[in-house]
VOPAGU-2260 file (C-alpha; in pm, 1 decimal, decimal comma):
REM VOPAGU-2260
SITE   aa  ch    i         X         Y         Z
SITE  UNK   A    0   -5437,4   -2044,4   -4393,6
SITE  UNK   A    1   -5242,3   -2186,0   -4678,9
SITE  UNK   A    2   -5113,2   -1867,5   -4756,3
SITE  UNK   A    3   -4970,9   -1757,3   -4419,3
SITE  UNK   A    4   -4752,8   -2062,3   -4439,4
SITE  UNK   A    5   -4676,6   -1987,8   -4786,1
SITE  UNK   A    6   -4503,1   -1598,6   -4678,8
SITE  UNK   A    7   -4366,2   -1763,1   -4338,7
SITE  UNK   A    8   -4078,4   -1886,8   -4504,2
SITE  UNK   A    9   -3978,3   -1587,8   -4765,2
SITE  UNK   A   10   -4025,5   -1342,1   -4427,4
SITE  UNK   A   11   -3768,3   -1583,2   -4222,9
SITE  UNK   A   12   -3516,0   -1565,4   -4548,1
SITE  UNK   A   13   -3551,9   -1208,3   -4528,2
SITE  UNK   A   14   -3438,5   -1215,0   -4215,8
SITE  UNK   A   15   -3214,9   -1452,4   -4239,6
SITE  UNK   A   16   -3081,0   -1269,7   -4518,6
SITE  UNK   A   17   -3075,7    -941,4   -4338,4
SITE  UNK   A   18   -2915,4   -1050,8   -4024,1
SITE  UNK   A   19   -2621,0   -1188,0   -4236,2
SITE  UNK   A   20   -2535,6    -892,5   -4388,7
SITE  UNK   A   21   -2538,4    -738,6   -4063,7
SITE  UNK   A   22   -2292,6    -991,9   -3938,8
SITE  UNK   A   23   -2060,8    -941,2   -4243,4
SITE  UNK   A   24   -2030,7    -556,8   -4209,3
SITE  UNK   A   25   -1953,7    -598,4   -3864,4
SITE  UNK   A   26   -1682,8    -839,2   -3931,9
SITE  UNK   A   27   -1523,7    -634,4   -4259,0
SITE  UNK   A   28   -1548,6    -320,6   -3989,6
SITE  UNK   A   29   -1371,4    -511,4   -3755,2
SITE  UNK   A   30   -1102,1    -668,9   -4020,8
SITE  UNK   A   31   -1063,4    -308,5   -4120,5
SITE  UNK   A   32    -999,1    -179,6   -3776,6
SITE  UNK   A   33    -821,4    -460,3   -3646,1
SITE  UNK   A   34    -584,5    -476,5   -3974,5
């Protein structure tokens, strides 16, 4: 039990993490289209 909460929180930075960079390479495409 103690352990599931213990790898809830490094999965949610991973996604975290994840969906960041995803927002970032969207928005540098973007910049680079748009400029």
């Amino acid at each position: 039990m103690f352990e599931n909460v213990k790898t809830l929180p490094s999965t949610f930075e991973t996604c975290t993490l994840m969906h960041m960079q995803f927002i970032l390479f969207i928005l540098s495409v973007f910049l680079g289209c748009y400029f």
